[in-house]
C-alpha positions as CSV (number, residue, x, y, z in Angstrom):
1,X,-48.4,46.2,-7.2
2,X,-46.5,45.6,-10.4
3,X,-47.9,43.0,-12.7
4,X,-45.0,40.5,-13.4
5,X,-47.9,38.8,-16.5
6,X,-48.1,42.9,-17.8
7,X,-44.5,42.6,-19.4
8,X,-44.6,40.9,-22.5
9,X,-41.8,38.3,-22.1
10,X,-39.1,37.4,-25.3
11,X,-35.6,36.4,-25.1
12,X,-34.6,39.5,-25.9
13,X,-36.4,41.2,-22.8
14,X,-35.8,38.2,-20.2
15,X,-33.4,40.4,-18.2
16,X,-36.3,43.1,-18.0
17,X,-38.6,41.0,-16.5
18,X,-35.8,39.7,-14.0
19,X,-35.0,43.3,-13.2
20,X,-39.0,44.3,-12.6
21,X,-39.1,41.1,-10.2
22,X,-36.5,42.2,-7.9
23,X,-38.0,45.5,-7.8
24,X,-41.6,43.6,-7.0
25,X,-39.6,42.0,-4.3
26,X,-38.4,45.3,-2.6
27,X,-41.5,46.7,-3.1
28,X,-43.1,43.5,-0.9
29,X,-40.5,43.9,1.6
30,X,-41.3,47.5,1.9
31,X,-44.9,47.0,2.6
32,X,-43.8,44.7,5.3
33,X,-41.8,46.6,6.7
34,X,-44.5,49.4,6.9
35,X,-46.5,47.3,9.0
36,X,-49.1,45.4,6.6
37,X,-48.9,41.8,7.4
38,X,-47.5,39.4,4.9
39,X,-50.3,36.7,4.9
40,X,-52.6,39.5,3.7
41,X,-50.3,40.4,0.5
42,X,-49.8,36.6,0.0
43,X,-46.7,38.3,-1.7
44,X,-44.6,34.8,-2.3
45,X,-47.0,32.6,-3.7
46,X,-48.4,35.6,-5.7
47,X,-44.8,35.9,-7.1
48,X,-43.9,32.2,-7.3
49,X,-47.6,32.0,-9.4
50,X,-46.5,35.3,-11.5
51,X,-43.0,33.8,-13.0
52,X,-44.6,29.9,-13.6
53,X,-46.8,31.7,-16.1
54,X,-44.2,33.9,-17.4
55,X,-41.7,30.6,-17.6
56,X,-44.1,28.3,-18.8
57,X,-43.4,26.7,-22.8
58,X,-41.0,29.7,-23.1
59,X,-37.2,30.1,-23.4
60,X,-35.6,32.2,-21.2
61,X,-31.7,32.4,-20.1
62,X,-30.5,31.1,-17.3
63,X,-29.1,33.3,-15.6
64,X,-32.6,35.6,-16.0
65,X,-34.2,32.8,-14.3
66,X,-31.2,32.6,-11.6
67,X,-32.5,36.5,-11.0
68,X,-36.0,35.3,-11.0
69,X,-35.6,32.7,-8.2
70,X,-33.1,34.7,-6.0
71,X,-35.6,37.7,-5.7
72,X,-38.1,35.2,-4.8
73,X,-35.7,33.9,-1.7
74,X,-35.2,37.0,-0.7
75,X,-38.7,37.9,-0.4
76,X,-38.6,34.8,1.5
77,X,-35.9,35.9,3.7
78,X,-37.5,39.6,4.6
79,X,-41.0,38.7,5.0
80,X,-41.4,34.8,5.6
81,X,-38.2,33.4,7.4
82,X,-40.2,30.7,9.1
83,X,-42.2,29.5,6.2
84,X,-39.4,26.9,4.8
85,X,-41.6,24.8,2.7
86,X,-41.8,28.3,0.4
87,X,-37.2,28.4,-0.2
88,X,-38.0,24.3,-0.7
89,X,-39.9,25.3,-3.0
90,X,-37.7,27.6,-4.8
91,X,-35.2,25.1,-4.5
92,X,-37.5,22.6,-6.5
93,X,-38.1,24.8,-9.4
94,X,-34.4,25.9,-9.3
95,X,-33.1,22.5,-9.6
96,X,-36.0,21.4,-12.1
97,X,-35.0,24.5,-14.6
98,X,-31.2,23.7,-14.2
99,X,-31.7,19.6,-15.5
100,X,-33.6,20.8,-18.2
101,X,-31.1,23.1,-19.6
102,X,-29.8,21.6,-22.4
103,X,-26.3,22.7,-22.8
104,X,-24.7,22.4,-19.0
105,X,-21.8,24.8,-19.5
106,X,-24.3,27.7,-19.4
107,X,-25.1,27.7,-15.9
108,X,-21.2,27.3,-15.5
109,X,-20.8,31.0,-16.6
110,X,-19.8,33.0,-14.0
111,X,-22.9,35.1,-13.4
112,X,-25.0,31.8,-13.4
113,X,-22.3,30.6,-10.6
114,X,-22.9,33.8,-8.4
115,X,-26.8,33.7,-8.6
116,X,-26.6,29.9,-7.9
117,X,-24.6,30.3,-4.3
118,X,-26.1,33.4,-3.4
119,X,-29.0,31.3,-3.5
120,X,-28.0,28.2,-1.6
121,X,-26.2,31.1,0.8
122,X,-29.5,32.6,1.7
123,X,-31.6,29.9,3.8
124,X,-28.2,29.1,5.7
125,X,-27.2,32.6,6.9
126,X,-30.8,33.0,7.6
127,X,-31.5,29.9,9.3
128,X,-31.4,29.8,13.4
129,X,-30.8,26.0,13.3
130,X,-28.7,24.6,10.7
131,X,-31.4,21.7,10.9
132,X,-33.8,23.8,9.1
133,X,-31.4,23.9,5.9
134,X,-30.6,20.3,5.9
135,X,-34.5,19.5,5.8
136,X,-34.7,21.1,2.7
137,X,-35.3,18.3,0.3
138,X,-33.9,20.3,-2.8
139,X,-30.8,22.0,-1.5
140,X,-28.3,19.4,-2.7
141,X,-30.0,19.0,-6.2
142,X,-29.5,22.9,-7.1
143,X,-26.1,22.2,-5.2
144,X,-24.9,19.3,-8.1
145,X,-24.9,21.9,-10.6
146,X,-22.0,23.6,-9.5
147,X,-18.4,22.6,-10.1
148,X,-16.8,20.6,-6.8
149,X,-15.2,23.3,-5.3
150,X,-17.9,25.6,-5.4
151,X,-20.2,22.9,-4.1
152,X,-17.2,22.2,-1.0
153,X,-17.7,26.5,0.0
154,X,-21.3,25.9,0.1
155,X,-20.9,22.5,2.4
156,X,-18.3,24.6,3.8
157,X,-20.3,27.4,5.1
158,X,-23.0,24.8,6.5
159,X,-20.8,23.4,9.3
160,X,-19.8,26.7,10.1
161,X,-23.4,27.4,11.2
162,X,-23.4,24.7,12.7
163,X,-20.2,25.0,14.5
164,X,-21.8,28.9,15.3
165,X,-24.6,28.2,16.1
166,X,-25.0,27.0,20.4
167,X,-28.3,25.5,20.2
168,X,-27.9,22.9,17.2
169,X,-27.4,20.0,18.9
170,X,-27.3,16.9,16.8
171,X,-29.2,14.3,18.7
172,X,-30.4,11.4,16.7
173,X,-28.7,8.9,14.3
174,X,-31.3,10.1,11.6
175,X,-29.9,14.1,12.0
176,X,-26.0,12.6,12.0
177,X,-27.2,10.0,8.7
178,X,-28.2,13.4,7.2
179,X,-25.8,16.1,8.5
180,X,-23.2,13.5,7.0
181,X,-24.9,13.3,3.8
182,X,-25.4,16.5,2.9
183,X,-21.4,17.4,2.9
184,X,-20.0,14.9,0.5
185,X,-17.3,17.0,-0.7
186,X,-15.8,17.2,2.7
187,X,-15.4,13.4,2.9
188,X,-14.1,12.6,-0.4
189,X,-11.3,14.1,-3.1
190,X,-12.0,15.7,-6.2
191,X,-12.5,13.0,-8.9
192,X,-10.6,15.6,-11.4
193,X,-7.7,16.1,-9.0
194,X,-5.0,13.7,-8.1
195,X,-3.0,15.8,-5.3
196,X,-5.0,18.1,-3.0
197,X,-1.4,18.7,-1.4
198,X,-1.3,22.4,-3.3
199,X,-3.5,23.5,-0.8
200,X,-2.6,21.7,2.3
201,X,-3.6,24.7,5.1
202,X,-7.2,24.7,3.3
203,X,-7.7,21.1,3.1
204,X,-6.3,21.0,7.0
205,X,-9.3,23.8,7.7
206,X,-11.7,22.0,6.3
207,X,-10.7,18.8,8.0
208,X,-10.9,20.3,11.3
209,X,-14.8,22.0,10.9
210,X,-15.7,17.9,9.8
211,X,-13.7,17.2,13.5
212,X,-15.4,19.6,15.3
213,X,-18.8,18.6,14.3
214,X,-18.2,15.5,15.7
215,X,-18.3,17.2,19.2
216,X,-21.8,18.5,18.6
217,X,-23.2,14.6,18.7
218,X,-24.9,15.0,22.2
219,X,-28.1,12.7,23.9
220,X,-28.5,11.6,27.7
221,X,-29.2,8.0,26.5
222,X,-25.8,6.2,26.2
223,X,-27.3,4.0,24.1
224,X,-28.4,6.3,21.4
225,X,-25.2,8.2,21.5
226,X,-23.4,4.9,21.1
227,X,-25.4,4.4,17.6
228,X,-25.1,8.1,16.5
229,X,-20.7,7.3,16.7
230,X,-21.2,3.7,15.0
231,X,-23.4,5.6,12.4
232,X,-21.0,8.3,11.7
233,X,-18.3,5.7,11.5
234,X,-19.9,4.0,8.8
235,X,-20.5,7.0,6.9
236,X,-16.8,8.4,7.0
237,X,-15.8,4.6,5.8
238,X,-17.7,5.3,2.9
239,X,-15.6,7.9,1.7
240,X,-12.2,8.9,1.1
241,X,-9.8,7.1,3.7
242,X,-6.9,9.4,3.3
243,X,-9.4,11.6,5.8
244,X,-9.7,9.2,8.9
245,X,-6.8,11.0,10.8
246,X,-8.7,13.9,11.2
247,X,-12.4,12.3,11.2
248,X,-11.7,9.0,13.3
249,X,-10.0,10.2,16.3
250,X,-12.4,12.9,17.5
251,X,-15.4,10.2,17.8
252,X,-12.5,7.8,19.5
253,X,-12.0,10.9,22.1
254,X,-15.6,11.2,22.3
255,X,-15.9,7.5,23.3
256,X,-13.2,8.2,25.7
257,X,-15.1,10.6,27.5
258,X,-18.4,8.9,27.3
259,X,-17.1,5.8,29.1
260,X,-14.7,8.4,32.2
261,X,-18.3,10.5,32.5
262,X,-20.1,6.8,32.7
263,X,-17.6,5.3,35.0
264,X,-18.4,8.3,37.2
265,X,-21.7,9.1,36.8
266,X,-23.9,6.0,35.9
267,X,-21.5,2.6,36.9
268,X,-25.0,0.8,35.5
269,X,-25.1,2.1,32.3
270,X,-21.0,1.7,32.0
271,X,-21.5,-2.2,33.5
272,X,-23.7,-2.1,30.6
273,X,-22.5,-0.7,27.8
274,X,-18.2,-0.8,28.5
275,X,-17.5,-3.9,26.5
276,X,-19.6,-2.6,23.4
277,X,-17.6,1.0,23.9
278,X,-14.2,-0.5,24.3
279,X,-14.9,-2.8,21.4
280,X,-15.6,1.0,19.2
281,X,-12.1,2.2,20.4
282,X,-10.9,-1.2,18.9
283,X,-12.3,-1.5,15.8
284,X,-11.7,2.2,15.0
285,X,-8.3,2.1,16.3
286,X,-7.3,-0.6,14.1
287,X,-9.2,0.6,11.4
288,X,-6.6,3.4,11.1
289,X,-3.7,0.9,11.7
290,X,-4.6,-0.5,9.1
291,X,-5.0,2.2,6.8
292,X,-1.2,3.4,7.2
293,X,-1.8,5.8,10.5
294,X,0.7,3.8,12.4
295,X,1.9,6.1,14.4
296,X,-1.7,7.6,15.4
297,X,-3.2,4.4,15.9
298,X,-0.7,3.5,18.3
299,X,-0.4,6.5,20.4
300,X,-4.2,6.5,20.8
301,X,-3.9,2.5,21.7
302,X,-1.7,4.0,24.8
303,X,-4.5,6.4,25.2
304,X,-7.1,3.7,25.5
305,X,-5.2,1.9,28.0
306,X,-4.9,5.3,30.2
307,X,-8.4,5.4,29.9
308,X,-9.3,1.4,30.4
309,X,-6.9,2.1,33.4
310,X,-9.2,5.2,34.9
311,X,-12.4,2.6,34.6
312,X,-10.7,-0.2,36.1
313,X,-10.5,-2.4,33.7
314,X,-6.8,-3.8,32.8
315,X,-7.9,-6.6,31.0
316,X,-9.1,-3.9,28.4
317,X,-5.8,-1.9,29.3
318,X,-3.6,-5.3,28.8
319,X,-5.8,-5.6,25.2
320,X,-4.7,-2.0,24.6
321,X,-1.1,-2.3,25.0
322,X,-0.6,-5.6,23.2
323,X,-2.3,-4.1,20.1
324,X,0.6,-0.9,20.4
325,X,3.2,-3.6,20.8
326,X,1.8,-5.7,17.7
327,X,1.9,-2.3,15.8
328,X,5.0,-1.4,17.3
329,X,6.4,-4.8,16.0
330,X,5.1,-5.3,12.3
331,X,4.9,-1.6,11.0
332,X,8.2,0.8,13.3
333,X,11.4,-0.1,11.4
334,X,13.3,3.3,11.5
335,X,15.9,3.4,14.7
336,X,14.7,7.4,15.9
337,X,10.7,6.3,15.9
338,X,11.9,3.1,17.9
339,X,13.7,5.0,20.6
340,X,10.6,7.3,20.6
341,X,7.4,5.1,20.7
342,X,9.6,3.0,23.5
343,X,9.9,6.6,26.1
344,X,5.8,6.8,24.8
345,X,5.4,2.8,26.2
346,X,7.2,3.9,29.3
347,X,5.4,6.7,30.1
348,X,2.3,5.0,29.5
349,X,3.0,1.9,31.5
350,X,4.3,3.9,34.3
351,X,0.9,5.9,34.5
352,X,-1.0,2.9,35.4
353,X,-1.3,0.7,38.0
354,X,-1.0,-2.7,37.1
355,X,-1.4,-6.3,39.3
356,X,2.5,-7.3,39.9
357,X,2.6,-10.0,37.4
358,X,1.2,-7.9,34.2
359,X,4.0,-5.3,35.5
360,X,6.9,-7.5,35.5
361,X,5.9,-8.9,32.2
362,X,5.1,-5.6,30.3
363,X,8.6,-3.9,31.4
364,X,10.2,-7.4,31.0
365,X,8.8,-6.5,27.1
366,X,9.7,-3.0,27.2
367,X,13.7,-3.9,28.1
368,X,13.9,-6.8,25.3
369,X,12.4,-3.8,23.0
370,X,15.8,-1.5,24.2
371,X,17.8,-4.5,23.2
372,X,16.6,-4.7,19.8
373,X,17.3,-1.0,18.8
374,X,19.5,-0.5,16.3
375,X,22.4,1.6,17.7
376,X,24.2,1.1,20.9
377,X,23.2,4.5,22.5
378,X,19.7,3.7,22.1
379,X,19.8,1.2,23.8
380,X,21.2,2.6,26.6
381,X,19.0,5.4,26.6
382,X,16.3,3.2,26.3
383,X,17.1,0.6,29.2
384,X,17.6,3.6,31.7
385,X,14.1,4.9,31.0
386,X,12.8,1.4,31.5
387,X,14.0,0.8,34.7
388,X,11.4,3.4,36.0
389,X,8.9,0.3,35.3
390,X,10.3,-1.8,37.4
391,X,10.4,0.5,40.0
392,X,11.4,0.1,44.3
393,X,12.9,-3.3,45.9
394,X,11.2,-6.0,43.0
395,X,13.2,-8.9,43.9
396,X,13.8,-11.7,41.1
397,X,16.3,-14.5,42.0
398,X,17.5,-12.4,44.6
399,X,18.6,-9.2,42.0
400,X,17.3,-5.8,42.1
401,X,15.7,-5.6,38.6
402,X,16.1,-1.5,38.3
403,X,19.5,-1.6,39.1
404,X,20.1,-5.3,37.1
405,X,18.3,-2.5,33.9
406,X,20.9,-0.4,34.7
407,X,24.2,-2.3,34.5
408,X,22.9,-4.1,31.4
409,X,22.9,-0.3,30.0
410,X,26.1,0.1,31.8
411,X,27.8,-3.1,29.8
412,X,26.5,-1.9,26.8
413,X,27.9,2.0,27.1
414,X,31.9,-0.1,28.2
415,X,32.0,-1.8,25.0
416,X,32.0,1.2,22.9
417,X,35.3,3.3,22.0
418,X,36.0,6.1,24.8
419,X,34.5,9.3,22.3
420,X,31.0,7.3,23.5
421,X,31.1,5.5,25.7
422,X,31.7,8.4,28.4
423,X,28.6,10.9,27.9
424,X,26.6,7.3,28.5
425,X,28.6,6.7,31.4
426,X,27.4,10.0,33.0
427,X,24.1,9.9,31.6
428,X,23.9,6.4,33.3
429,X,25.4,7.9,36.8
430,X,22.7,10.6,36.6
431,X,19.9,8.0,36.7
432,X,22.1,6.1,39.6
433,X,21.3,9.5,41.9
434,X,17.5,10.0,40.5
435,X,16.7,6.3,42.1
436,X,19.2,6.9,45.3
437,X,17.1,10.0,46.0
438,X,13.8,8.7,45.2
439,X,14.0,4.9,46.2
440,X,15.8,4.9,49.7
441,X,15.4,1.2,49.4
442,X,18.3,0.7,46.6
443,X,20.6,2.7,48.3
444,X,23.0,0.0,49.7
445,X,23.0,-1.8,46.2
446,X,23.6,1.7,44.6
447,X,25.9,3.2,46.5
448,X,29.0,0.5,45.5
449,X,28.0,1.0,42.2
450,X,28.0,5.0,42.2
451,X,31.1,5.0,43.5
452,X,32.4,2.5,41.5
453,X,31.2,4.0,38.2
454,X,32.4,7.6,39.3
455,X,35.8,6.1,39.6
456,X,35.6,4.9,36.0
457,X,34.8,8.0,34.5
458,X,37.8,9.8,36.6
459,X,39.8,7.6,35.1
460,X,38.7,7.3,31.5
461,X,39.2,11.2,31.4
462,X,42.4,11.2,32.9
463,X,43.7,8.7,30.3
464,X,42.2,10.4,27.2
465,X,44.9,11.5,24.7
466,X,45.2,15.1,24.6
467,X,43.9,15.7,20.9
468,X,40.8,13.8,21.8
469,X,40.4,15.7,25.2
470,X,40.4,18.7,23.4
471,X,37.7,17.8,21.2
472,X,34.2,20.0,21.9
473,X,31.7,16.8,22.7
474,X,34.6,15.3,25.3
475,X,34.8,18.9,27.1
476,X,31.3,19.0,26.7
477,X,31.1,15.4,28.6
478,X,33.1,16.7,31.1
479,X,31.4,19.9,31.8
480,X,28.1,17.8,32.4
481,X,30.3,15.1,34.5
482,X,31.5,18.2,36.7
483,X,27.8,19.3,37.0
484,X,27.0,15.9,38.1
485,X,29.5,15.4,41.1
486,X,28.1,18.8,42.1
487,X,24.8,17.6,42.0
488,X,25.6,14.9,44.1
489,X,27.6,16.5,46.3
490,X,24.9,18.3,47.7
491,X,22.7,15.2,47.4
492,X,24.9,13.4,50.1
493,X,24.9,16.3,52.5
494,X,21.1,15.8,53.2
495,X,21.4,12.2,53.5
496,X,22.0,10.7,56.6
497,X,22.7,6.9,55.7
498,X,26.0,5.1,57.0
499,X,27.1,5.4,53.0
500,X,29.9,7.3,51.7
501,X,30.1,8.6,47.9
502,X,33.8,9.2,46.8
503,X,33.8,12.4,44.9
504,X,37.1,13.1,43.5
């Protein structure tokens, strides 16, 4: 073997020495690879011993070391990939030469850069767990040195392998504490940037591999997986909050599915452990409230309450939905979200079943909501979809509340001006037909009202002044009313009731 001592070492010959390591370190590989086992050659420590002495009370340059260190992880890499105290080791002295250098913008030069990432690249694409990398004591020091965005590639290319890899399974608090830990820059902004928006699709990227992570948190005791969520929660509060609607919501999901798969699965460990979980979705959901993710927080809220609803537990689903209508209430002004988050409430509501008495008082809510919109064809639009919540014969001082919904959105379509009042008129006839054919029990109360209401739109058009009648959005009306009677035409054929419908 070459003699690394042999070369007489100055400043001016520091790249020489660099150069005859590397070709020491092919030369070790080479012997490995011809069959002559490693622990015989002792071919690391030989070189690690070898550049100390050549290092030691001397002045070299930086990026000469840099060579110096990356030959000896690649030696590592070829002959002694499961020896990871030796690349700590590397990493020690690394990050030990790099704080002594006494003028930092050295190891900033772009050759310095390279050798410093290929480096910190080498024990991760070598690595079959991702958990033998963040054991290594000195990665992150040698990682400091570089500028933020080269440190964010390197944390980068971490949770790839880990996302890559199908055996890392992170399974204690302590591995998510450090998996956490070791990725700073994906949790927090640049200090020297004030707008990462330039490079939104990158920053969405890098989001997501944080997300997915999250879905790698697996243990069979509830328990344990319970404090591996709360840690991780912790440690994303630490950083940069602008992040929680990408790294909240995937441990919310995850809670989700731990408390369906309980429900299912282990009812003693959900009898257990369901108030402590529900309390998570809480906390975390309002956590993001708070933080300006309005419209997030409360979509997941209806979430929760689908779920609450799958384990049987409405007063958790009842706790839900009043923290989406306390949201819904303090933080939705504009008149378009409104109209929206009232179809979501709808929806939602509808999905679940509820004791009579929550029922009546939830879509009671949901219809003063419709009221308070701001324009009269939201609230229309609004009332109609509400009346699926009240749903069949639901009797209340003698009135049929779904059909009571629907002339209150009938009274408010009449007192518009004809140009609006119409389309609203059919729109409202179309949902009289949905709940003749699917409740059979409203039909008497519907039928006098269908044929009332068709006889109102007849006239209405009749009477329209020709320039308006000509207009595009009153022909349009009239092609949709024409579509309608069709509709219900063949609707009354199949029904065999003692009810007429008029159709003109």
């Amino acid at each position: 073997m070459i003699s690394c001592s042999s070369h007489p070492l100055t400043g001016a010959v520091g790249l020489d020495v660099g150069v005859s390591v590397v070709g020491h370190g092919d030369l070790s590989a080479n012997v490995g690879a011809a069959g002559i086992p490693p622990s015989s050659l002792d071919a690391f420590q030989s070189f690690s011993a070898h550049i100390k002495s050549i290092v030691a009370g001397r002045e070299i340059p930086c990026v000469d070391y840099l060579k110096l260190q990356v030959a000896l992880a690649n030696l590592w890499m070829k002959l002694y990939p499961n020896n990871w105290e030796y690349i700590d080791d590397v990493m020690k002295n690394t990050a030990e030469f790099l704080a002594a250098v006494k003028d930092p913008q050295e190891f900033q030069q772009e050759l310095c850069v390279n050798k410093i990432t290929k480096l910190l690249s080498l024990p991760v694409a070598t690595c079959r767990d991702i958990r033998q990398v963040l054991g290594l004591q000195h990665f992150n020091a040698v990682c400091s040195h570089l500028q933020f965005e080269q440190r964010k590639a390197i944390h980068v290319s971490v949770l790839r392998a880990v996302l890559r890899s199908s055996t890392c399974i992170i399974r204690t608090t302590q591995q998510v504490g450090t998996l956490l830990s070791f990725i700073p820059t994906l949790l927090m902004s640049d200090p020297n940037v004030d707008n990462e928006s330039h490079n939104k699709e990158l920053f969405y990227e890098e989001q997501n591999l944080v997300a997915a992570t999250i879905h790698m948190f697996q243990n069979d005791d509830p328990e344990i997986l319970l404090g591996m969520y709360l840690c991780a929660r912790k440690l994303f509060g630490q950083w940069d909050s602008g992040r929680f609607s990408f790294t909240l919501p995937p441990l919310i999901f995850s809670v989700f599915n731990m408390l369906t798969t309980l429900k299912q699965t282990n009812e003693e460990s959900f009898q257990k452990l369901h108030r402590r979980l529900f309390d998570f979705e809480n906390q975390t959901i309002k956590e993001l409230g708070t933080r300006g993710f309005v419209e997030l927080a409360l979509k997941l809220n209806l979430q929760g309450a689908q779920v609450a609803a799958v384990c049987k537990q409405e007063a958790c689903v009842y706790e839900f939905c009043c923290q989406a209508f306390i949201l819904y209430e303090e933080e939705v002004t504009n008149s378009s979200q409104q109209i929206k988050f009232v179809t979501l409430f709808v929806g939602t509501l509808h999905s679940i079943q509820f004791e009579p008495e929550n029922k009546e008082i939830l879509a009671a809510k949901m219809a003063r909501y419709s009221l308070k919109l701001l324009k009269k064809r939201d609230q229309v639009s609004a009332l109609c979809i509400v009346s699926h919540l009240f749903g069949g014969k639901n009797q209340t001082d003698g009135e049929n509340r779904t059909v009571e919904c629907l002339q209150k959105a009938l009274r408010i379509a009449d007192s518009l001006p004809p140009m609006m009042n119409t389309p609203l008129q059919v729109e409202i006839l179309n949902w009289y037909m949905y709940f003749f054919k699917k409740h059979h029990d409203l039909v008497p109360d519907l039928i006098q009202r269908v044929n009332g209401l068709i006889g109102l739109i007849s006239a209405t058009i009749t009477t329209l002044e020709p320039d308006i009648a000509d207009c595009a959005e009153i022909q349009t009306t009239i092609k949709f009313f024409q579509n309608t009677l069709a509709s219900i035409k063949l609707t009354t054929q199949s029904y065999s009731g003692d009810y007429t419908i008029h159709i003109p």
